[in-house]
N, C-alpha and C positions, 0 to 999 in steps of 0.2 A: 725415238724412245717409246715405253710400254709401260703402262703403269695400269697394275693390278688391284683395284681396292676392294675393300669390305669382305676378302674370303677367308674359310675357315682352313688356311695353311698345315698342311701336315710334310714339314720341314726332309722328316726321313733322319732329322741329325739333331732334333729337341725336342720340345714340347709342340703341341698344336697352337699355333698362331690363331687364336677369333678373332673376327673382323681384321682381317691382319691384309698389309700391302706388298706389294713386292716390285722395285724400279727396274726395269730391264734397259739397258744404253749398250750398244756395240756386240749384240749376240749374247752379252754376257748378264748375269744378276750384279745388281750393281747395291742395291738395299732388301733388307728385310726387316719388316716389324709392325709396330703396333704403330697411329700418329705419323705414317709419312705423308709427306703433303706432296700431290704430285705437277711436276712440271709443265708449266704454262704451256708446252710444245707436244706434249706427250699424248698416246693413244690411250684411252683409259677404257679398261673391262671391268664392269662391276662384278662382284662376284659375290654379292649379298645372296647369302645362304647355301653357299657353293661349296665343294669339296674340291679344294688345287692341290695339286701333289706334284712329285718330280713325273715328268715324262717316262710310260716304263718303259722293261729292259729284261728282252730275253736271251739269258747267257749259252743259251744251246738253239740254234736253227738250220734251217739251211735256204731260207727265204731267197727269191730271185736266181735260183740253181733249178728250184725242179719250179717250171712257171706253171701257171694257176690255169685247167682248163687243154694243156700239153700233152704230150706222148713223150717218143725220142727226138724230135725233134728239140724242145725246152727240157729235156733231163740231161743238166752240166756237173753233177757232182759227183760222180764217180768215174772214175777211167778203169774198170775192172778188166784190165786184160794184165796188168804188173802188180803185186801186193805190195809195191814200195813206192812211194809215189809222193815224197815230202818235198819235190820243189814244185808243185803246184801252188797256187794262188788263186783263193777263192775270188779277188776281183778282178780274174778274166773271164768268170763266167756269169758274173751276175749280169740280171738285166733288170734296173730300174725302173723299166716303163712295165714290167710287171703289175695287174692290177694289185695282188697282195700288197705293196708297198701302200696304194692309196688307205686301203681297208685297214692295215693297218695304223699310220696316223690319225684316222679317222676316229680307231677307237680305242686311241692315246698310249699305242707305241711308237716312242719314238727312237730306241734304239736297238738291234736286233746284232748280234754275233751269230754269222753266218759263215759255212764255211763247209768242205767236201764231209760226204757222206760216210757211210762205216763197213765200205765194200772192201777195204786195200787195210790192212796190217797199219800202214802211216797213211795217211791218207791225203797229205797237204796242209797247208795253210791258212788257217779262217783269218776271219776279219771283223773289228766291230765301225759299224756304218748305222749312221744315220736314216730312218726308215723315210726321208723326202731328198727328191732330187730326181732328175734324169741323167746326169753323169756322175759314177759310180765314182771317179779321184774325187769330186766336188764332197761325196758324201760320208769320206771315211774319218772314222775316230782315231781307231789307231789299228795299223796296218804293219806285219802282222802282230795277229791277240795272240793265238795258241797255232800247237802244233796238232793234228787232229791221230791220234792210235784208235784203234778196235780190239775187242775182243769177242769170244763167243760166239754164237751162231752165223752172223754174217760171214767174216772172212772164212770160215770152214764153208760153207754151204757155196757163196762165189766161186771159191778155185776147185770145191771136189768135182761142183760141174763142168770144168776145166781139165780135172782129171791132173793138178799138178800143188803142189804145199801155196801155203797150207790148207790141211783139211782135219787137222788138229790143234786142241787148243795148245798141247804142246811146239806144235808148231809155227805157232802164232807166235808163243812168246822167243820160242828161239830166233824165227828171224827178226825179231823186232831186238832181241840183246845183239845179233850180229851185224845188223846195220847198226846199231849207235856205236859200237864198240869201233867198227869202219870210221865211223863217224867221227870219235876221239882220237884214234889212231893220226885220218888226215888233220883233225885242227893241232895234235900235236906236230907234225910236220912243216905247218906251212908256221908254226909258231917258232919252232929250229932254224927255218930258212932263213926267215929276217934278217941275220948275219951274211947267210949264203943263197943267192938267188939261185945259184946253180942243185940244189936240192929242194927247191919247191916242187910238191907235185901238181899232176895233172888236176886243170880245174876240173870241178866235180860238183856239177850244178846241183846234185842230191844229199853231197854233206853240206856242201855251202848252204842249206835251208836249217841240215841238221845243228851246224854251229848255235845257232839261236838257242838252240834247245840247251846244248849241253852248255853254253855260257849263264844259261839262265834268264836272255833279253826277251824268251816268251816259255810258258808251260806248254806240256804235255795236255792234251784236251780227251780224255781218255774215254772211248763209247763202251762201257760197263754196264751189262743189266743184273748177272747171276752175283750173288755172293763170293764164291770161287773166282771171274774175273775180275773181281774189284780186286780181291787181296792177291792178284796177279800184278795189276795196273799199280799196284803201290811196292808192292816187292821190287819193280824192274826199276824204278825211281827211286825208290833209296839203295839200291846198288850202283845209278850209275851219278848219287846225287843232282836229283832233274827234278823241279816244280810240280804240278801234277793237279790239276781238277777232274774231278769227278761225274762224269755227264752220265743221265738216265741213272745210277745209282736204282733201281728198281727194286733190288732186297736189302740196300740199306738199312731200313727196318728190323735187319734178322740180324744186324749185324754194327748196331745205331754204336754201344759202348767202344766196341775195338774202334769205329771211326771215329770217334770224340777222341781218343786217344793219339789217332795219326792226327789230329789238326788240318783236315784237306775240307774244302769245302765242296757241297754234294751239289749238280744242280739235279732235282729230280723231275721226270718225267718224257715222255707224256702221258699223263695216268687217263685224261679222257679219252681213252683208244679201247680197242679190244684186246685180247692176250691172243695177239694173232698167230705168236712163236711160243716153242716150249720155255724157254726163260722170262717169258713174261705172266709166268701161273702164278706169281705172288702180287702181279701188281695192285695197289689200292693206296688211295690217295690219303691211309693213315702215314703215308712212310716222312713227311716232310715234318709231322706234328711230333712224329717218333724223334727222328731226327734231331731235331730241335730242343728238344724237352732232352736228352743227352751231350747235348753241349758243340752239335754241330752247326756249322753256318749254312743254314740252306736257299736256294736258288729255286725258282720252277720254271719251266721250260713249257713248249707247245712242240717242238722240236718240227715245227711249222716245215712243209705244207702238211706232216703229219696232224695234225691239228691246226687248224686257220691262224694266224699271229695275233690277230684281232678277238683271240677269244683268251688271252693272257692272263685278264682280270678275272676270267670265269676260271681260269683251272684256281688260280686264286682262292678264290672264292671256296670253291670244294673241296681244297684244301683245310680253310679254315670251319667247315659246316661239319669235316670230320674231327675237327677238336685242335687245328693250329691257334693261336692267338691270332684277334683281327689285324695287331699293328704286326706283327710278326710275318703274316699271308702279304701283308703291300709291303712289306723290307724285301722278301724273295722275290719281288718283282721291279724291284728301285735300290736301297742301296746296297744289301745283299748280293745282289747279282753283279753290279758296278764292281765290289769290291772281290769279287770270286775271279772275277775276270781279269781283274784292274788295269777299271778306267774309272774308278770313284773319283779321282782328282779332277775328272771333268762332267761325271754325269752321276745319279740318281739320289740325290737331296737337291732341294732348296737352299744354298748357302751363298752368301757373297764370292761371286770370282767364279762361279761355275757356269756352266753353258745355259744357257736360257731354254731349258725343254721343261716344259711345265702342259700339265694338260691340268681340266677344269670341268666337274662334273655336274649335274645338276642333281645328285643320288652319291650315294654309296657304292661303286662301282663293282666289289667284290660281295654285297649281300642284296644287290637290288637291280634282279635281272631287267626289271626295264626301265632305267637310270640311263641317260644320254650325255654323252661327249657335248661340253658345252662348248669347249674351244681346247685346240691343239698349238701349241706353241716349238719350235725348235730353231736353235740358235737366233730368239730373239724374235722371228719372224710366225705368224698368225697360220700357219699353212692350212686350218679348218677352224670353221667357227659354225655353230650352231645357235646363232641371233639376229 
């Protein structure tokens, strides 16, 4: 057992807990409140004057795919020689013993959705895992999260070098309506068969990922930076009725009222980068506070190794120095993002019955660039302490 006393609790699901305790037993939160008294057996962290928050969580990455320090040898997230590519599985590529992983819990993420790149039209299957471990099954949340789409500059610019589609956003979107449509056509079949084995068709390891999709057991994870690809990525989802997040969202801002209205939640970023591409000459770190203040649920992303994962709290932060609300900038990095994704049933509040990742500051993490990780907690266990 774990028992957390005297810190200043910021739940993510109520009011700030002072001086507040928190019982951890079995990986899991077992108490919260004001007056726990903690058990005779238990490990106890004081946390007088401390800031404890949920363990964050970055809803867009590609962490333990492209490795830290790498060439091609550690770049496992794209396969760009097919623009169709949905029976991939982002945890055959990752590799945990990646230094990122450490850096990361280090500086109190503990959960990262990670998953292929935005080279391929579909690009495979992310995953949300647990940022400690050395075996990648050991560490996963929930497998698979989303289904990963592209639009915009990648897929064109990949295949024109190829010299074969697409190399239009037209054509982006079309092949992406005629695999799903593939895709519906065989779940409609093998749904027929069930009476008659003898009309099953052939297995088809690329719709059998796409099923998920169009049952609705994971979303669409769509790589969106232009205003025009956004309202692509939400056009092909409400024709074929499909789920749909919003990744990178970069001109959302120009487009904040139409998105309140679809109801999709944004993750935005990564806005601490350069506008290295022409779709990225709008970016600036008003777009999450725009967002918000319109009625959207926003997310922030590092879309790590593009930005270090370990600097989550800081895009954070810049976030809120351009005008987001403080508790607003830690929801997009805790329960905002838990629930964009959904895995809030098991991660980013403080609440009875959820997984024990809590991290503990000795600062304000998002307004106080030299604030230290005091302790890292996940599923229960101590995996850094700074005491």
């Amino acid at each position: 057992m774990l028992f957390i006393k005297n810190g200043n609790i910021f739940t993510m699901a109520g009011d700030i807990i002072e001086g507040g305790s928190i019982l951890i037993k079995d990986g899991k939160i077992q108490e919260v409140g004001k007056d726990l008294v903690a058990p005779l057996d238990a490990e106890i962290i004081d946390g007088d004057g401390k800031m404890v928050l949920p363990g964050f969580i970055d809803a867009h990455c590609h962490i333990g795919m492209w490795e830290e320090g790498m060439g091609f040898e550690g770049s496992d997230g794209n396969e760009w020689v097919d623009p169709i590519t949905p029976h991939l599985r982002a945890i055959d590529a990752i590799n945990p013993m990646d230094v990122a992983f450490e850096e990361a819990y280090m500086g109190g993420v503990t959960t990262a959705v990670t998953g292929p790149g935005s080279a391929n039209v579909i690009g495979g299957m992310s995953v949300a895992i647990k940022t400690y471990g050395k075996r990648v099954d050991d560490m996963i949340l929930k497998e698979p999260v989303a289904m990963k789409i592209a639009f915009g500059e990648n897929p064109k610019r990949v295949y024109e070098s190829q010299k074969r589609s697409p190399i239009t956003r037209m054509a982006t979107a079309a092949i992406l309506r005629e695999t799903l449509f593939k895709a519906k056509s065989y779940m409609e079949k093998k749904e027929l068969a069930k009476d008659d084995p003898s009309k099953m068709p052939e297995f088809d390891i690329k719709m059998e990922a796409l099923t998920k999709v169009l049952k609705k057991e994971i979303p669409l994870k769509a790589h969106a930076h232009r205003a025009d690809d956004i309202f692509t990525a939400l056009r092909i989802a409400k024709e074929f009725d499909l789920d749909i997040t919003l990744d990178h969202c970069t001109e959302g801002h120009l487009i904040a009222d139409y998105l309140a209205e679809e109801g999709k939640g944004a993750i935005v970023g990564p806005t601490l980068s350069n506008r290295s591409k022409i779709e990225l000459k709008n970016l600036t770190f008003d777009t999450p506070k725009i967002l918000h203040e319109a009625g959207v649920k926003v997310a922030i992303t590092t879309d790590s190794p593009v930005i270090p994962l370990h600097y989550l709290p800081i895009c954070a932060g810049l976030a809120a120095k351009s005008g987001l609300d403080e508790m607003e900038a830690l929801k997009a990095i805790t329960i905002n993002a838990a629930e964009i994704v959904g895995i809030d049933d098991k991660v980013g509040s403080i609440e009875v019955g959820k997984d024990a990742d809590i991290v503990i500051y000795d600062g304000n993490p998002i307004k106080d660039i030299d604030c230290k990780t005091y302790a890292t907690i996940i599923n229960g266990e101590v995996v850094y302490k700074n005491y």
